[in-house]
LOMI-432435 format. One record per residue (C-alpha): residue number from 1; residue in three letters; chain; x, y, z. Coordinates in steps of 0.25 Angstrom, whole numbers, plus 5000, padded with zeros to 4 digits. Layout:
k:r:c:X:Y:Z
NUM:ALA:A:X:Y:Z
...
% end
This chain:
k:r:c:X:Y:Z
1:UNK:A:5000:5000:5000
2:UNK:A:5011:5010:5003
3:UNK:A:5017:5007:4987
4:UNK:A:5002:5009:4983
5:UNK:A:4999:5022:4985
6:UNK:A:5010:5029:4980
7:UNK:A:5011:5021:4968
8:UNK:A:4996:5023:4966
9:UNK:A:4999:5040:4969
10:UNK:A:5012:5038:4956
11:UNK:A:5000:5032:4947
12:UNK:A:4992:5045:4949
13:UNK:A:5002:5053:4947
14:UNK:A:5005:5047:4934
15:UNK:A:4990:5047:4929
16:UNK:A:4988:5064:4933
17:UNK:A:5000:5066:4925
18:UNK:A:4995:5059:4914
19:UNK:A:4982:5065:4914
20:UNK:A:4989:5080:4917
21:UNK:A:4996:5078:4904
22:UNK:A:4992:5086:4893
23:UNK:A:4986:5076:4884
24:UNK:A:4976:5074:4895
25:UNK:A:4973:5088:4900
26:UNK:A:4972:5102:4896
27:UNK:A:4969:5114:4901
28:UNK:A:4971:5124:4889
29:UNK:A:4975:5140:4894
30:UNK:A:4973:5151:4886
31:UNK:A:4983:5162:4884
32:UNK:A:4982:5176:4888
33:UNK:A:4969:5174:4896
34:UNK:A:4964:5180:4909
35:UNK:A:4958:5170:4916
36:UNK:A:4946:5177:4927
37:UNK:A:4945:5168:4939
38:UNK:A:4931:5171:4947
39:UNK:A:4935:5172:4963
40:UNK:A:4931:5158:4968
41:UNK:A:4928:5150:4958
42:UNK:A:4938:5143:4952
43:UNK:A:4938:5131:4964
44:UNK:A:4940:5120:4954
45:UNK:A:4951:5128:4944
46:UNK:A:4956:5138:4952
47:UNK:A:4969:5132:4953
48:UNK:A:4970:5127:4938
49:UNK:A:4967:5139:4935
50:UNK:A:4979:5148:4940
51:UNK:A:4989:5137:4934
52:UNK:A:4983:5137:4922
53:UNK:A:4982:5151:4921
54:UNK:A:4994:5155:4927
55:UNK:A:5004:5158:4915
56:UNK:A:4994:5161:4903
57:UNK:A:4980:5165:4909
58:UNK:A:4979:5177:4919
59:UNK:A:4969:5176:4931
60:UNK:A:4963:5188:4935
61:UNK:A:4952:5194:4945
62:UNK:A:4943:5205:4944
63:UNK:A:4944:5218:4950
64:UNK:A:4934:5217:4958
65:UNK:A:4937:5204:4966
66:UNK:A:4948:5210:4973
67:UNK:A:4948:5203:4985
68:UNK:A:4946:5210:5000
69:UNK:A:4956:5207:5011
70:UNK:A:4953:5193:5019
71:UNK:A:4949:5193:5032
72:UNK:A:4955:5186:5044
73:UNK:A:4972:5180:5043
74:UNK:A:4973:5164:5042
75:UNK:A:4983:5155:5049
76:UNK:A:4984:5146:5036
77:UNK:A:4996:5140:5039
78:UNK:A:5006:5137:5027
79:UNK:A:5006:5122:5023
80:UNK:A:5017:5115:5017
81:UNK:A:5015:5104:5007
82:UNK:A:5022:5097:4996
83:UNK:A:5014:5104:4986
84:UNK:A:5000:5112:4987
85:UNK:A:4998:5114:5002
86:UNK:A:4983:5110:5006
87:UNK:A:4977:5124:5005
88:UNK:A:4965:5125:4999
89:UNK:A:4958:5139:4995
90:UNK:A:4942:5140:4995
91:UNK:A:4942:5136:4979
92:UNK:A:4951:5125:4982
93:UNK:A:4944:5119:4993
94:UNK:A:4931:5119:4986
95:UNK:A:4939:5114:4973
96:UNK:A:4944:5101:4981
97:UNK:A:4929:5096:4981
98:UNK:A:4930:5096:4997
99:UNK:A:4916:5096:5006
100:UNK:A:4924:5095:5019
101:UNK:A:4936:5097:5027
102:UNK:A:4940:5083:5026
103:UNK:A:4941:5082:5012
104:UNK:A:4952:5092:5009
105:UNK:A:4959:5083:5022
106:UNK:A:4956:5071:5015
107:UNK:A:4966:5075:5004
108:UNK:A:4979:5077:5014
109:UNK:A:4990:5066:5016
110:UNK:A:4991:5062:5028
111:UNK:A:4975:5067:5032
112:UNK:A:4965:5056:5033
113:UNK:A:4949:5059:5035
114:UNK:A:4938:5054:5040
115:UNK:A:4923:5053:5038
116:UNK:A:4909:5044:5041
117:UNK:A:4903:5051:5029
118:UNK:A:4900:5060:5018
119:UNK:A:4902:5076:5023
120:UNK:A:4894:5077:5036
121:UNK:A:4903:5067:5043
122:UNK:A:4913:5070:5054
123:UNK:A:4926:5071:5046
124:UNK:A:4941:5069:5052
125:UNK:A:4955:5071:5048
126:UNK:A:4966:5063:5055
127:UNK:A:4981:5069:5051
128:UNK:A:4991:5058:5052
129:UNK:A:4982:5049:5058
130:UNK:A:4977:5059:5069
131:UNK:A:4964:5066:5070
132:UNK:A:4966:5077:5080
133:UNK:A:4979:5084:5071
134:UNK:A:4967:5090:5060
135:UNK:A:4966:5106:5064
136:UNK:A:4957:5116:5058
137:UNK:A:4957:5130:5058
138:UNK:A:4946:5138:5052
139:UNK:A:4951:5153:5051
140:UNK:A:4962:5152:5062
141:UNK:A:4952:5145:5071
142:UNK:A:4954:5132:5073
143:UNK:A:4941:5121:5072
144:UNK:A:4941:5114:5085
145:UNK:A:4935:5101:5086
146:UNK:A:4925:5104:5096
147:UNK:A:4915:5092:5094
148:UNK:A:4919:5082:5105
149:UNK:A:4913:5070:5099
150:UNK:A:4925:5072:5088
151:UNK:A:4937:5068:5098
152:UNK:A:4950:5073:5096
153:UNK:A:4947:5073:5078
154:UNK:A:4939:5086:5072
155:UNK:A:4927:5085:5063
156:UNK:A:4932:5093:5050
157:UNK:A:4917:5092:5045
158:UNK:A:4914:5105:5052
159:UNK:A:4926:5112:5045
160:UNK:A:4917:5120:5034
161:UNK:A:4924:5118:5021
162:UNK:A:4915:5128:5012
163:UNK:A:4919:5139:5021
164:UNK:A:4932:5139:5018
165:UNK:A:4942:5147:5011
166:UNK:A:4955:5142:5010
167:UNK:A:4961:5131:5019
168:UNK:A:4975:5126:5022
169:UNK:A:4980:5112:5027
170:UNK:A:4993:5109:5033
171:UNK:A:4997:5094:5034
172:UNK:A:5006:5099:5048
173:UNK:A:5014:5088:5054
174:UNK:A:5006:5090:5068
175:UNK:A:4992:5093:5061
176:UNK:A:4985:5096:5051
177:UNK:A:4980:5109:5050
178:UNK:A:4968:5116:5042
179:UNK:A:4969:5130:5042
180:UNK:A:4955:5136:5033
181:UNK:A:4950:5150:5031
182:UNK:A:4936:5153:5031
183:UNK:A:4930:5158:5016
184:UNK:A:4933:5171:5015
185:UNK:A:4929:5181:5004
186:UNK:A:4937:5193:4999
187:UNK:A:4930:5199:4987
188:UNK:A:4919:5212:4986
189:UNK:A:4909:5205:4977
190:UNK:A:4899:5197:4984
191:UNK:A:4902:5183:4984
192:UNK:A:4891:5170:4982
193:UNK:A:4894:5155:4981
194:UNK:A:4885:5143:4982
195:UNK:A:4890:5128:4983
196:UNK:A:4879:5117:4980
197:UNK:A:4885:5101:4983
198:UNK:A:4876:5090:4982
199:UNK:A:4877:5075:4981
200:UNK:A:4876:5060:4986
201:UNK:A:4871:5058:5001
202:UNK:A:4862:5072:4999
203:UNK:A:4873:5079:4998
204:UNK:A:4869:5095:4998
205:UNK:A:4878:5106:5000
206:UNK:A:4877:5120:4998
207:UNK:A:4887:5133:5000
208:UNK:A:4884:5146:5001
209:UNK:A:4894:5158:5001
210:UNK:A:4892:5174:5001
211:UNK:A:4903:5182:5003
212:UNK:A:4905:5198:5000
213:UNK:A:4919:5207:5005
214:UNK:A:4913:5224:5005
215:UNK:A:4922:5235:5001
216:UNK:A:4928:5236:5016
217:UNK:A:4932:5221:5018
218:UNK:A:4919:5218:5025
219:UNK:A:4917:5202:5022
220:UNK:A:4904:5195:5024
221:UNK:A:4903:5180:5022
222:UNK:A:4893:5169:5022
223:UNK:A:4892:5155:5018
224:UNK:A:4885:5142:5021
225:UNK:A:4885:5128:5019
226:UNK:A:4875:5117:5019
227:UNK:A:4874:5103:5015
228:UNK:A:4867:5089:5020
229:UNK:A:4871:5075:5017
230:UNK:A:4863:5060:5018
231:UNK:A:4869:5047:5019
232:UNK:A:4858:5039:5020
233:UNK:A:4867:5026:5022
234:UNK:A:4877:5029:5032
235:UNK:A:4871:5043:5038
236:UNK:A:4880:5053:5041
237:UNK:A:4871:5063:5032
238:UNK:A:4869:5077:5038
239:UNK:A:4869:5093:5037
240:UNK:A:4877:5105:5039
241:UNK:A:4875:5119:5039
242:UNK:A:4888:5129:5038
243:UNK:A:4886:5144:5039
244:UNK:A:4899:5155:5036
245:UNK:A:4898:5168:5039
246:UNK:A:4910:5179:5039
247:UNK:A:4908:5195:5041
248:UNK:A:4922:5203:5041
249:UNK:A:4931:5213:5037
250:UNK:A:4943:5212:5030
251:UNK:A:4956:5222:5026
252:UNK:A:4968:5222:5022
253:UNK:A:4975:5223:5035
254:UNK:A:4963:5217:5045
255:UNK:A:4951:5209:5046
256:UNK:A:4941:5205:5055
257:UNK:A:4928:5196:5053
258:UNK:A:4919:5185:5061
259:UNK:A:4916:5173:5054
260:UNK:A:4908:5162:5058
261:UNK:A:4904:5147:5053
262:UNK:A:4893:5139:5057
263:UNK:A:4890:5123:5054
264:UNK:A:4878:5116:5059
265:UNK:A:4880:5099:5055
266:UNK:A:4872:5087:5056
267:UNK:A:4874:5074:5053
268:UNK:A:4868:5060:5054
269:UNK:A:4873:5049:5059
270:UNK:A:4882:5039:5054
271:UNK:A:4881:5023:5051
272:UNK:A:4892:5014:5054
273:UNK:A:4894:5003:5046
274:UNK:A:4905:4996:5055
275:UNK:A:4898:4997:5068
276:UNK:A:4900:5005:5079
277:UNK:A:4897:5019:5085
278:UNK:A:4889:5028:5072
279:UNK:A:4893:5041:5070
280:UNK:A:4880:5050:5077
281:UNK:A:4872:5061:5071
282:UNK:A:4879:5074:5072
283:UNK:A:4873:5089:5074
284:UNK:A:4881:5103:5077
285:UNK:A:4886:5115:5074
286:UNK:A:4900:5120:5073
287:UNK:A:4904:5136:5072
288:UNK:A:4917:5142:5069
289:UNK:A:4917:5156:5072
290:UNK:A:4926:5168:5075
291:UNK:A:4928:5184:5074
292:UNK:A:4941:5187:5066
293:UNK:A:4951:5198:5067
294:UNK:A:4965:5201:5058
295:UNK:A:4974:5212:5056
296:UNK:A:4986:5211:5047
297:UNK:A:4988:5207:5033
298:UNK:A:4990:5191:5031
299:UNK:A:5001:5189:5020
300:UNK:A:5008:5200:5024
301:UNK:A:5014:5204:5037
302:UNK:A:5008:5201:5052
303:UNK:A:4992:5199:5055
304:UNK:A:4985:5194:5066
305:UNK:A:4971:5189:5068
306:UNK:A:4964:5184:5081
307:UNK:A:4950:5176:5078
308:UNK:A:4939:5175:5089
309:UNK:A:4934:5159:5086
310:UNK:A:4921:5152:5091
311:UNK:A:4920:5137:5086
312:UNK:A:4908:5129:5090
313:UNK:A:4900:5117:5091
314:UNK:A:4886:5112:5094
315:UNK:A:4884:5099:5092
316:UNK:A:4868:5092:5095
317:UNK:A:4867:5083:5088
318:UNK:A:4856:5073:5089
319:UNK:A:4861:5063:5101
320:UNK:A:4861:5051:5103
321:UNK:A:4856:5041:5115
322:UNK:A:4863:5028:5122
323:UNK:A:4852:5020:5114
324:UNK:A:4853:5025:5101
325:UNK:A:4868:5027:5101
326:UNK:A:4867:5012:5105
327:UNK:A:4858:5010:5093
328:UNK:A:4864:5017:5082
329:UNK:A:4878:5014:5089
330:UNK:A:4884:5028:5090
331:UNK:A:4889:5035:5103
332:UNK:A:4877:5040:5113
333:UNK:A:4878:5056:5113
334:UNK:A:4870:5064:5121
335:UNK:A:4877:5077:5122
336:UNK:A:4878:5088:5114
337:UNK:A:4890:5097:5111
338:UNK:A:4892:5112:5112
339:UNK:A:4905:5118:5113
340:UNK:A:4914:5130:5107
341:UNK:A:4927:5136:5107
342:UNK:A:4932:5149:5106
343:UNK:A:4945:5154:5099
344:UNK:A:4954:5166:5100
345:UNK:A:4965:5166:5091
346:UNK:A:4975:5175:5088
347:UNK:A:4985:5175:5075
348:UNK:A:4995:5185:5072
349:UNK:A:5003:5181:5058
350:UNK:A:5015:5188:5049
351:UNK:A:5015:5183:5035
352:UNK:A:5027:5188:5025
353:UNK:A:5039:5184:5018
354:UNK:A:5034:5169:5017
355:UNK:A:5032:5169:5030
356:UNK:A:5020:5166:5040
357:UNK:A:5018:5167:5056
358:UNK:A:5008:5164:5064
359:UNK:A:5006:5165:5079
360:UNK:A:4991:5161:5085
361:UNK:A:4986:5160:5097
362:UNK:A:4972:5153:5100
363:UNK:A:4964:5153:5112
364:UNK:A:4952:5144:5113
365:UNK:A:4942:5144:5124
366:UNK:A:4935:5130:5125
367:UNK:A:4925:5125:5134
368:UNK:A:4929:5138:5147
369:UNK:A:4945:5133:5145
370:UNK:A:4955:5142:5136
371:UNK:A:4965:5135:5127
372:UNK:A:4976:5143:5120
373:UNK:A:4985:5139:5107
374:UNK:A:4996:5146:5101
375:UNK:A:5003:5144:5087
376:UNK:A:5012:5149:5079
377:UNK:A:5016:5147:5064
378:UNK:A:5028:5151:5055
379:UNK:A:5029:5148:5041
380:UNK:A:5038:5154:5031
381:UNK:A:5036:5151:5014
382:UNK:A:5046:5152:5004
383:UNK:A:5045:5147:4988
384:UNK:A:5055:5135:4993
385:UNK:A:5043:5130:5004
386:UNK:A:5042:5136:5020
387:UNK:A:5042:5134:5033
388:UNK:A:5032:5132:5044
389:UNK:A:5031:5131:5059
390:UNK:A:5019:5130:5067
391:UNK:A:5020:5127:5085
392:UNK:A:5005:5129:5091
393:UNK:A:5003:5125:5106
394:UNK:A:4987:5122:5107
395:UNK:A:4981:5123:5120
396:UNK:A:4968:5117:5114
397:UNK:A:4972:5105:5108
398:UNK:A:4985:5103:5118
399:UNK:A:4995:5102:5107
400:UNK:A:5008:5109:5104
401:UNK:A:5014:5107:5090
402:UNK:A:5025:5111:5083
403:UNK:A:5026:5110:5067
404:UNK:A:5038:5114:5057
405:UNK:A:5033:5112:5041
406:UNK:A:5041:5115:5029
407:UNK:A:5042:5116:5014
408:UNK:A:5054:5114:5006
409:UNK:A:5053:5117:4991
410:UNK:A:5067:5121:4985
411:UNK:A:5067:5116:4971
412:UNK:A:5051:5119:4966
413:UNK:A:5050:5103:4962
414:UNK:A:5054:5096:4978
415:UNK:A:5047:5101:4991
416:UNK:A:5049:5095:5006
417:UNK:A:5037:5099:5014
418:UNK:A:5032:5096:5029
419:UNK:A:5029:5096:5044
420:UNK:A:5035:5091:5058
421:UNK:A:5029:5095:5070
422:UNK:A:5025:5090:5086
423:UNK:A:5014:5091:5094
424:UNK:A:5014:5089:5110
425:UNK:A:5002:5090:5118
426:UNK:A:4997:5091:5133
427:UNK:A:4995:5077:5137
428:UNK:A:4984:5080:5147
429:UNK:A:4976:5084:5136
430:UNK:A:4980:5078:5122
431:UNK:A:4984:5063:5120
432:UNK:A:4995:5067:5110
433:UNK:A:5006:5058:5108
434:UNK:A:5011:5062:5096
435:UNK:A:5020:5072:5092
436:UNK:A:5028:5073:5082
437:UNK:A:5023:5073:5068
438:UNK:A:5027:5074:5052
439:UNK:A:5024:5077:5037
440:UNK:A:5034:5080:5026
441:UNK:A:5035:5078:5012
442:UNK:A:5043:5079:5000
443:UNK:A:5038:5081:4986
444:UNK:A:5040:5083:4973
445:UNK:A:5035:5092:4961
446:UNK:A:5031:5081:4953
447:UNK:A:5021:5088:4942
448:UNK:A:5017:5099:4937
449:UNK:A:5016:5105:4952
450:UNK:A:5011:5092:4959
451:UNK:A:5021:5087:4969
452:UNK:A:5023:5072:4973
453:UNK:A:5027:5071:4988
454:UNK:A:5031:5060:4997
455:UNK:A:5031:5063:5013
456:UNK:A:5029:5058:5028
457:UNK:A:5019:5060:5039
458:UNK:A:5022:5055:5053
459:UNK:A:5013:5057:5064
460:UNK:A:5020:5052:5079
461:UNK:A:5015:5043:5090
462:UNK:A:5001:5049:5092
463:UNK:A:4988:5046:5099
464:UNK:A:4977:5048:5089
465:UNK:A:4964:5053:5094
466:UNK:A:4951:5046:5087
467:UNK:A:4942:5053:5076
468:UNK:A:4929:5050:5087
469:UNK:A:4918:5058:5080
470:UNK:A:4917:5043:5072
471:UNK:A:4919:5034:5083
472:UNK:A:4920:5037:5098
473:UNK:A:4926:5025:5098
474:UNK:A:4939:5026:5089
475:UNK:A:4949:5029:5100
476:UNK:A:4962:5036:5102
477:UNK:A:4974:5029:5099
478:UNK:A:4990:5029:5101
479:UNK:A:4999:5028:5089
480:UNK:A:5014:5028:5084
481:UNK:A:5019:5035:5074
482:UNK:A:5013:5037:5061
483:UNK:A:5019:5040:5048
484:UNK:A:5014:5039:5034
485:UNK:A:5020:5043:5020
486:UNK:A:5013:5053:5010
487:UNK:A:5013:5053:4995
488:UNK:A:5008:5065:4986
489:UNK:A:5007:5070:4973
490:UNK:A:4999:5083:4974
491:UNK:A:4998:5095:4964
492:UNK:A:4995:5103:4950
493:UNK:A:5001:5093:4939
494:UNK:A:4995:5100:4926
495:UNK:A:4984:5104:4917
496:UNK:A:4976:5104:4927
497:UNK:A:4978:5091:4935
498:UNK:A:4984:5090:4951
499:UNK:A:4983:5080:4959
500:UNK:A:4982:5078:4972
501:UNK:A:4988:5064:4977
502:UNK:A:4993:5058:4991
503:UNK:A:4995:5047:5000
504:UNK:A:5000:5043:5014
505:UNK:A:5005:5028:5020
506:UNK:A:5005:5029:5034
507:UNK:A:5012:5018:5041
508:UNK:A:5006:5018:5055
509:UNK:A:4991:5020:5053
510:UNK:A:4984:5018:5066
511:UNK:A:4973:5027:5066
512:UNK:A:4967:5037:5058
513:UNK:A:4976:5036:5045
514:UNK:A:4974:5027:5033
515:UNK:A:4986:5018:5032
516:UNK:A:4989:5024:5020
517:UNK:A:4979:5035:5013
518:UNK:A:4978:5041:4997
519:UNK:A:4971:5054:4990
520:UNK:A:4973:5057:4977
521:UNK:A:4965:5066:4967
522:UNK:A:4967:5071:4952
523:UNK:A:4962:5085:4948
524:UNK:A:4960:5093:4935
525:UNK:A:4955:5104:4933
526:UNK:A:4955:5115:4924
527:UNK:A:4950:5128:4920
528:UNK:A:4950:5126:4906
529:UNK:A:4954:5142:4902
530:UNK:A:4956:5138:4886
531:UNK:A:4942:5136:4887
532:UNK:A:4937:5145:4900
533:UNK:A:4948:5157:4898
534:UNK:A:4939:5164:4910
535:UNK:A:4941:5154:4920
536:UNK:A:4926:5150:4919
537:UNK:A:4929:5134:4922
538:UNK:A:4935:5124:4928
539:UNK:A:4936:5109:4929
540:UNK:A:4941:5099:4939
541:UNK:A:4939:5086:4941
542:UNK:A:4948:5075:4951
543:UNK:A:4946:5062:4955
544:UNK:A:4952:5058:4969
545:UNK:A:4956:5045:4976
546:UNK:A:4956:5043:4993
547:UNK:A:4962:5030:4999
548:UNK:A:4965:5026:5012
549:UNK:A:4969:5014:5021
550:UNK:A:4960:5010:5032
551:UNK:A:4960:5020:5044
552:UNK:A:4963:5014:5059
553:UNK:A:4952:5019:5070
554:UNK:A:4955:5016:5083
555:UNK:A:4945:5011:5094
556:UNK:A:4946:5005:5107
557:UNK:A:4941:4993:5101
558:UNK:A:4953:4994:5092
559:UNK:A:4953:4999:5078
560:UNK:A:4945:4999:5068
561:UNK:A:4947:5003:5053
562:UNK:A:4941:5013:5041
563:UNK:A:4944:5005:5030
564:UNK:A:4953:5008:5018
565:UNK:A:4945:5016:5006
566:UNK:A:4948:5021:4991
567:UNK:A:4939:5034:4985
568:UNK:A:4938:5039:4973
569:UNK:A:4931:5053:4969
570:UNK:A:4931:5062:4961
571:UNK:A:4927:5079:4960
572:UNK:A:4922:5087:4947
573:UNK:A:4922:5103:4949
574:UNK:A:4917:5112:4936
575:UNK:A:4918:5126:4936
576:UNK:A:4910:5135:4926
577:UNK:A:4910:5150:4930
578:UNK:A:4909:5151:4946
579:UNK:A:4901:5138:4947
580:UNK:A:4908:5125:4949
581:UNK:A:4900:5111:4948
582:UNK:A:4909:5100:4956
583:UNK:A:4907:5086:4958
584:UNK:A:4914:5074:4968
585:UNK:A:4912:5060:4968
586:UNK:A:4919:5055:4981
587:UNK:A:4920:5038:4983
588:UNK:A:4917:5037:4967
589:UNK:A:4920:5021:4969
590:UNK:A:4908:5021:4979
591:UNK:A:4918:5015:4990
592:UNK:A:4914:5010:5002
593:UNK:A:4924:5015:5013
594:UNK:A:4926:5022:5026
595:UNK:A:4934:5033:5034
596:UNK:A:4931:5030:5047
597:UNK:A:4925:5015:5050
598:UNK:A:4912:5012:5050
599:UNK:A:4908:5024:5043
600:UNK:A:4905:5022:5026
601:UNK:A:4910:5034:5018
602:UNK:A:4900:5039:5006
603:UNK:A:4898:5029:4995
604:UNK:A:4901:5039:4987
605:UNK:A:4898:5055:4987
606:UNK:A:4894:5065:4974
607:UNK:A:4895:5079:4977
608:UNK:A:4892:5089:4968
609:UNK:A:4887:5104:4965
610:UNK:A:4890:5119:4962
611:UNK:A:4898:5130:4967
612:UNK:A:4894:5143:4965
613:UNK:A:4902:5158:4965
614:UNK:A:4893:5170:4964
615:UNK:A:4900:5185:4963
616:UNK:A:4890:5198:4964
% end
């Protein structure tokens, strides 16, 4: 198994440079053309688009879409990877044909997720086999995980993908961090966009956006989302309701705005086929909100920002008895769950001459008791790679760590890129054996400007905490050390084509992590400008292949096991004008498998539908 998959990774490479050579595709360019890109439409081609354009078509924007200065600083911390770092802007998000958190995770080495279900089921993340080293922060404020029935793991479903504007993922060697920022609009003309998703299990889904920046940087945003599922054979079909709402002031030198984000959920509850505890119905309502303040001008000497946060839940769901938990054989719960925390964080930043600093400090109050954090980051970019260095003490969590990462590209075709850190914890009040942690690569520019890499994860003796919101009875468990080698072959080729491939073999999995795990799309597309010199279209289409090995889940009981699994889909995107029509078949073999044991995946899932822009 461990020859099989790069060799299996070698056969795609082959059969994308084959199809990427001219004789297959084309994408003509015209000469001497200016080529108008509406704001935010080009989710499918927008990339395609500035290659193709680059040296014989010029892009250009209209006067009147000069933008209006942001509002708020970020902490987006710089990634380092062989490669394209994992940073998505709001076009390519939507572009990657992703409903949720989990699948933009599902496409990282060395990130394995988990489901019961289709959208509305609790989803997981384990990073190098452990569930609690997944972070979020949404606009600076990090998502706590305040459901208890959730254990020591985090529920990424109530991360709200739509609202997003841009997000940046950093494959750490201690963590793997999520840093987002909220949508955000910067233009004077009103703004409307409407996305419609329908499909199998009654599928429905719907987007709305407004958005409008006034003369004097005022900003006033709103945006919602609403969609419901059925699964009539396993349940697990459900609801949610997502409101966005942003009202600020934005200049060049200061900002200052509240924004708030509001989700109410439902969901049914889930069959087991294997036996055992059932996965119960689910109701409650999660808010994220916060009145912000910066001064300074990111990019370009010192800012600093401090952020008033509330995050909250409320949780009543439907509960159940010791009868009928004995009769549908899910745990009795009789209690419902209301609980918040507040955040007070403080940043102050210098960005210039390729370098970035960070100092934050973090006060959370939780349930009467105070619990302070402090972080500092320093990076430094140069066209031959950079240099990062992160050290955060975490009263919250109990942690300290301390991370070095690095990227070394001297010669334009070889690059050297990675990360070593350590974590130490208060044993009073985190069971934390390991420590010490690892991920570096090395690659090389193979074709056109996709790079073929080959690395290392390691992971040190840990004790790794269960995924509960499944299975209160999956239990924690003591492990060595764990370390798995990558593969990779990731990038732009030509006319059009990129790919996007990678596995990783791990030698030690105990828990949590496949044994050994592969991902692998092709994609074309294409704005066709011999034919749409105006940038009125765009194509894409990529099929996509997901194994893994089976997945260990400890009990008391001993261990019980997800079986292995093989999926094939595909994703169809067509944009005419400022309307794009996409399309995803997800499980095109109508497999039968599982992510977490007992609990069937969908038979096979069709999505499609519209999105929409509107400009006044």
């Amino acid at each position: 198994m461990i020859l099989k998959l790069p060799i299996r990774l070698l056969i795609g490479v082959g059969c994308v440079a084959l199809a990427a050579h001219p004789t297959f595709a084309q994408v003509g360019v015209p000469s001497d053309t200016v080529v108008r890109v509406p704001p935010e439409v080009l989710d499918t081609v927008r990339d395609t688009v500035k290659v193709v354009a680059k040296d014989s078509a010029q892009v250009s924007t209209d006067s009147s879409e000069l933008v209006k200065p942001r509002i708020g600083r970020d902490r987006t911390a710089r990634s380092f990877e062989i490669g394209k770092t994992y940073s998505y802007s709001r076009d390519e998000l939507y572009a990657t044909g992703a409903l949720t958190l989990t699948d933009v995770l599902a496409k990282l080495q060395g990130v394995t997720t988990f489901q019961t279900g289709w959208i509305t089921s609790p989803q997981v993340a384990s990073y190098n086999g452990d569930v609690t080293r997944v972070r979020v922060f949404y606009d600076g404020v990090e998502v706590d995980n305040l459901e208890p029935r959730n254990g020591g793991s985090m529920d990424l479903r109530n991360i709200q993908l739509w609202s997003l504007q841009e997000m940046s993922i950093t494959r750490g060697a201690n963590e793997l961090r999520v840093d987002i920022r909220s949508w955000e609009y910067d233009k004077k003309t009103p703004y409307t966009r409407v996305d419609v998703l329908t499909g199998d299990l009654n599928t429905n889904l719907y987007h709305g956006f407004f958005a409008k920046r006034f003369t004097n940087g005022t900003a006033l945003q709103l945006a919602g989302e609403q969609y419901g599922v059925t699964d009539p054979r396993n349940g697990g079909g459900g609801d949610q309701l997502s409101l966005f709402a942003r009202y600020g002031v934005g200049k060049e030198r200061w900002s200052v705005d509240g924004t708030v984000l509001r989700t109410r959920s439902t969901r049914v509850s889930t069959q087991r086929l294997s036996g055992g505890a059932e996965l119960p119905n689910y109701k409650a309502s999660n808010t994220i909100a916060y009145i912000r303040a910066a001064i300074g001008k990111q990019g370009d000497g010192p800012f600093a920002q401090f952020i008033a946060a509330s995050t909250s839940l409320r949780e009543n769901s439907l509960h159940s008895t010791v009868s009928s938990a004995a009769q549908f054989g899910y745990p009795p719960d009789s209690l419902d769950s209301a609980t918040s925390a507040a955040q007070y964080i403080a940043t102050v930043g210098f960005d210039r001459w390729g370098s970035r600093i960070r100092i934050n400090n973090r006060y959370r109050r939780f349930l009467g008791k105070g619990y302070n954090s402090t972080s500092a980051t320093i990076e430094y970019n140069h066209k031959w790679g950079g240099a990062s260095f992160l050290a955060e003490r975490d009263g919250w969590s109990g942690l300290s760590q301390v991370e070095i990462g690095g990227r070394l590209e001297p010669f334009n075709r070889v690059a050297v890129s990675g990360y070593i850190g350590q974590r130490s914890a208060d044993s009073d009040r985190t069971p934390l054996l390991g420590s010490k942690s690892a991920r570096v690569e090395a690659g090389v520019r193979v074709y056109g400007d996709a790079w073929f890499s080959v690395g290392v994860v390691t992971r040190d003796t840990a004790i790794l905490l269960p995924p509960s919101v499944y299975d209160t009875a999956f239990s924690a468990k003591a492990v060595g050390r764990s370390t798995g080698m990558m593969y990779s072959l990731r990038g732009p080729l030509s006319h059009g084509f990129s790919v996007n491939a990678g596995s990783t073999i791990w030698n030690n999995p105990n828990g949590y992590n496949p044994d050994y795990q592969f991902r692998g799309d092709i994609t074309f597309e294409t704005a066709w400008l011999s034919k749409f010199p105006k940038g009125n279209f765009g194509f894409l289409i990529s099929p996509s292949v997901e194994q893994r090995g089976r997945v260990i889940f400890p009990t008391s009981a001993g261990d019980v096991t997800a079986g292995a699994s093989r999926i094939y889909s595909i994703r169809l995107e067509l944009r005419i004008l400022r309307g794009i029509v996409s399309y995803q078949y997800r499980n095109m073999t109508l497999a039968l498998y599982e992510q977490v044991p007992g609990y069937l995946m969908p038979r096979r899932a069709n999505v499609y539908g519209m999105r929409w822009y509107f400009f006044d």
